[in-house]
Backbone as CSV, one residue per row, in Angstrom:
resi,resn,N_x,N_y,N_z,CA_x,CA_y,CA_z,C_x,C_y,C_z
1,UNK,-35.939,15.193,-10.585,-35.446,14.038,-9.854,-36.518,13.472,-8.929
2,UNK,-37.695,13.879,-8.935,-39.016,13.314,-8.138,-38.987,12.343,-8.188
3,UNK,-39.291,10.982,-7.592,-39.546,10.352,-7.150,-38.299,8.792,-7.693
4,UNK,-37.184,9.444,-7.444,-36.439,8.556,-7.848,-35.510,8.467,-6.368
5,UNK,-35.133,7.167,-6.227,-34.242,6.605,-5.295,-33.271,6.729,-5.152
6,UNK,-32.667,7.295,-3.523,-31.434,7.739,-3.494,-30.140,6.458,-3.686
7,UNK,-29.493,7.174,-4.559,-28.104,5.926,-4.934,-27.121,6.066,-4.300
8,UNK,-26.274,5.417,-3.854,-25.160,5.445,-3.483,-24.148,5.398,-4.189
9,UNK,-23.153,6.524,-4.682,-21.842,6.079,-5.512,-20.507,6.159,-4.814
10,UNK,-19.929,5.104,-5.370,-18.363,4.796,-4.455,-17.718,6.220,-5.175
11,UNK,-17.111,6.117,-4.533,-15.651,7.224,-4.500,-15.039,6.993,-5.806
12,UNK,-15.034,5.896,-6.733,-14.662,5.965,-7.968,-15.403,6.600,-8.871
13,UNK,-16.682,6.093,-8.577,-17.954,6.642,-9.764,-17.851,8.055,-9.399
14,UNK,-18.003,8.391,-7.940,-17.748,10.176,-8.072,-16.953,10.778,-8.614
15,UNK,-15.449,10.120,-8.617,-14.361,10.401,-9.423,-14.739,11.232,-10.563
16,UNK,-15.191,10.269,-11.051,-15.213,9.701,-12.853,-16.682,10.807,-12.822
17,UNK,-17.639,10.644,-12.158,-19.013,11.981,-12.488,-18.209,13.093,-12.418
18,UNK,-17.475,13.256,-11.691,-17.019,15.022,-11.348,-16.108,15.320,-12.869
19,UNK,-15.306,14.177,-12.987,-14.179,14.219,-14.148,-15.033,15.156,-15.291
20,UNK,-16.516,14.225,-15.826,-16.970,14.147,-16.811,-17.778,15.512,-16.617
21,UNK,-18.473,15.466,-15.493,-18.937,17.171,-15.101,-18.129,18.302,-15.441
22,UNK,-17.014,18.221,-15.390,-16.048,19.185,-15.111,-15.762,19.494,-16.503
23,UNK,-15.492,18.323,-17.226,-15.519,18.213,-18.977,-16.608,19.138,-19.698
24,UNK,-17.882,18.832,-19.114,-19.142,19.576,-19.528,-19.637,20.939,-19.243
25,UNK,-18.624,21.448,-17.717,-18.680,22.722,-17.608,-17.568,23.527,-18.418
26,UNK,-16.752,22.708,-18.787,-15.313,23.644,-19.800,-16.258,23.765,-21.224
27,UNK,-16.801,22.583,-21.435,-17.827,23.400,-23.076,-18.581,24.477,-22.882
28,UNK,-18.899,24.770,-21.983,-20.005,26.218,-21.387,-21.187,25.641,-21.179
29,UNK,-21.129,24.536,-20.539,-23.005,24.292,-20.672,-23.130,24.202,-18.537
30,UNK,-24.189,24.813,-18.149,-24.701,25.549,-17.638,-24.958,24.052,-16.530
31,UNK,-24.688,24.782,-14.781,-24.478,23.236,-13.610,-25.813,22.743,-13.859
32,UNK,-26.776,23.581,-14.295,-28.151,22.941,-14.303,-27.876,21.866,-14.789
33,UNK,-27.764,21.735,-16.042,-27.590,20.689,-17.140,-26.781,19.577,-17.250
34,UNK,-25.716,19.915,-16.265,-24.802,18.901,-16.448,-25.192,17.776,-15.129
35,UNK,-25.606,18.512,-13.807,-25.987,17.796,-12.873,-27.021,16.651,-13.408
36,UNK,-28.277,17.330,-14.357,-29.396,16.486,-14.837,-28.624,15.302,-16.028
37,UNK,-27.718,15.549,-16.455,-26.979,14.620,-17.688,-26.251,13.686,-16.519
38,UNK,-25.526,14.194,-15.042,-25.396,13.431,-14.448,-25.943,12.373,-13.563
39,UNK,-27.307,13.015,-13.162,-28.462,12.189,-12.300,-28.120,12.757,-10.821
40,UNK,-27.711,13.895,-10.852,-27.039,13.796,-9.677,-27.659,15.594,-8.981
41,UNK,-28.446,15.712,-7.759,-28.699,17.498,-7.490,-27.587,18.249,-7.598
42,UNK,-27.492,19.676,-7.716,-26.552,20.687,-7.287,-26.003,20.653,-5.956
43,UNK,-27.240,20.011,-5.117,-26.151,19.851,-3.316,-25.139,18.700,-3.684
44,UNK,-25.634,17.929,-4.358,-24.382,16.636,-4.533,-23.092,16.887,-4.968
45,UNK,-23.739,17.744,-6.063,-22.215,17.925,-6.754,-21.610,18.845,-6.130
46,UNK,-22.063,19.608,-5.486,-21.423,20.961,-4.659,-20.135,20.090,-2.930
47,UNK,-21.397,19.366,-3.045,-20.831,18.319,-1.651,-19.570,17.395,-2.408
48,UNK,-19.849,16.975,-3.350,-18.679,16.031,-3.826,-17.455,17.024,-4.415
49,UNK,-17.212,18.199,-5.183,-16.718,19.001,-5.292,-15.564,18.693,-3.949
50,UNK,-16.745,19.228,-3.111,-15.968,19.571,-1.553,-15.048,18.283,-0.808
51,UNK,-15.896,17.158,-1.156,-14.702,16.163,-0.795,-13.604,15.736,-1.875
52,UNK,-14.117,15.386,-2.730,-13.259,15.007,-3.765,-12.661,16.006,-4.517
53,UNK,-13.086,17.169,-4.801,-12.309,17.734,-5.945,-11.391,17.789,-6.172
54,UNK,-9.916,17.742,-5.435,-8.720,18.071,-6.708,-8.394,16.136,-7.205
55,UNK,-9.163,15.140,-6.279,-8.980,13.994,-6.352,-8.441,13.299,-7.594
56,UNK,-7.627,12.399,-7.762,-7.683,11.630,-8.725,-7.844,9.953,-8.668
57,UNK,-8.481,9.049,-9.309,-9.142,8.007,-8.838,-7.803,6.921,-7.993
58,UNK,-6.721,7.389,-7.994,-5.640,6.574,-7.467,-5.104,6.581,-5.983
59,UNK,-5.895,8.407,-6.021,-5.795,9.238,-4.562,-6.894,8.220,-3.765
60,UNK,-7.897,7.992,-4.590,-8.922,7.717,-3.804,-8.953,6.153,-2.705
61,UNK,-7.997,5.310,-4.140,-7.670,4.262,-3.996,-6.604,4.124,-2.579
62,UNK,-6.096,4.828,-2.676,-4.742,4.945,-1.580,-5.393,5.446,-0.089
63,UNK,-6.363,6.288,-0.637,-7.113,7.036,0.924,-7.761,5.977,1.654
64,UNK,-8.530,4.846,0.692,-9.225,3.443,1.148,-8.478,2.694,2.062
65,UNK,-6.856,2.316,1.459,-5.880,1.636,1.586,-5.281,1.931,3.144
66,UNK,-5.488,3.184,3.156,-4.708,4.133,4.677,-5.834,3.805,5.476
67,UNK,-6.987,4.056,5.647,-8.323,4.093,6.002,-8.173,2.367,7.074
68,UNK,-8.568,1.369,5.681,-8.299,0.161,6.131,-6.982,-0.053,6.923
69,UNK,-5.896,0.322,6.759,-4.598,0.196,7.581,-4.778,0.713,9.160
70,UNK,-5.236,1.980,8.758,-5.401,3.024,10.431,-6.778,1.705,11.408
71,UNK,-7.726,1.417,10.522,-8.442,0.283,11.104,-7.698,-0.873,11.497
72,UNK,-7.297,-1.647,11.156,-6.147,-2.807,11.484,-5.569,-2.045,12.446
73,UNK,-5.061,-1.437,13.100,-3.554,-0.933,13.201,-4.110,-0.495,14.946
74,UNK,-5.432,-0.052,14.520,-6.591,0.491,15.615,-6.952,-0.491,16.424
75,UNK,-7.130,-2.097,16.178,-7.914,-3.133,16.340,-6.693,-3.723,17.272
76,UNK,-5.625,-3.993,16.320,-3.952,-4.575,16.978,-3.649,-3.284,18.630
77,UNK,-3.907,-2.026,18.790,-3.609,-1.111,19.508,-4.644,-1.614,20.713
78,UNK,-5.827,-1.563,20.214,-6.615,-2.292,21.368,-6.534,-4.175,21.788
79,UNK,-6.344,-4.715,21.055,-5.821,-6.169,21.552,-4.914,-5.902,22.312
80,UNK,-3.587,-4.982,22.204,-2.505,-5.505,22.865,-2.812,-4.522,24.210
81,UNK,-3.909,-3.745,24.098,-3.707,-3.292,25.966,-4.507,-4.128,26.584
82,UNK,-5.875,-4.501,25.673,-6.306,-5.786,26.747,-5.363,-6.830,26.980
83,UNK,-4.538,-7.456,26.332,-3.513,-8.368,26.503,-2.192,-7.633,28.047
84,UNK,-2.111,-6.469,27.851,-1.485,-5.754,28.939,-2.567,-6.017,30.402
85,UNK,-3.528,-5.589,29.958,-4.865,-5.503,31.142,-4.936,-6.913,31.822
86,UNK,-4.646,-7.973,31.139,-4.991,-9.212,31.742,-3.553,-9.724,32.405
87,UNK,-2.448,-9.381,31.736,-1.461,-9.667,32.428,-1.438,-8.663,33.703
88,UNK,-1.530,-7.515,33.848,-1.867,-6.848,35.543,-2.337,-7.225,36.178
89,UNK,-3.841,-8.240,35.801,-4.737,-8.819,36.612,-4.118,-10.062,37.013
90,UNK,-3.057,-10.763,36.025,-2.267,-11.939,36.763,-1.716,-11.713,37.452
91,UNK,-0.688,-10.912,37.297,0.684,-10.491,38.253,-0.123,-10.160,39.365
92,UNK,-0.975,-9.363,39.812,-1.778,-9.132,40.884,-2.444,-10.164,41.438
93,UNK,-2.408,-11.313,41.441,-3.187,-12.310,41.318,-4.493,-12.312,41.740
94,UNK,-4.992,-11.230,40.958,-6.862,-11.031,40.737,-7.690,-12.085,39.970
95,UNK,-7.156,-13.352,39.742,-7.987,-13.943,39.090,-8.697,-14.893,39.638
């Protein structure tokens, strides 16, 4: 893997590498080999294992979905105490 550029893969493509990895370790062929058929080191796949493994690409989809929601939801939680914060500063008439 010398002198090749680190890639970034979404959470689907890992999906779908681990799927097909996992396919290639049930024939008996050896992590060496399958990592290099994948493009991918033994820390990667060991690391993606660890996040993703029992995953399925729908899980992944839904984890995005919650992710983005808890963000929104995070953004609305802080608007409405500054919106609290400025009404104290009225009622007090600090302005």
């Amino acid at each position: 893997m010398a002198g090749s550029k680190r890639r970034r893969h979404t959470p689907d493509q890992i999906i779908r590498k681990l799927a097909e990895g996992n396919k290639l370790l049930g024939t008996g062929q050896e992590l060496a080999e399958v990592c290099r058929h994948l493009e991918v080191t033994e820390s990667t796949w060991h690391r993606w294992v660890a996040q993703y493994g029992g995953m399925k690409a729908n899980d992944v989809k839904r984890l995005k979905e919650l992710e983005a929601e808890n963000a929104r939801l995070k953004k609305l939680v802080a608007n409405q105490a500054l919106d609290i914060d400025m009404l104290k500063e009225i009622s007090s008439g600090n302005f």
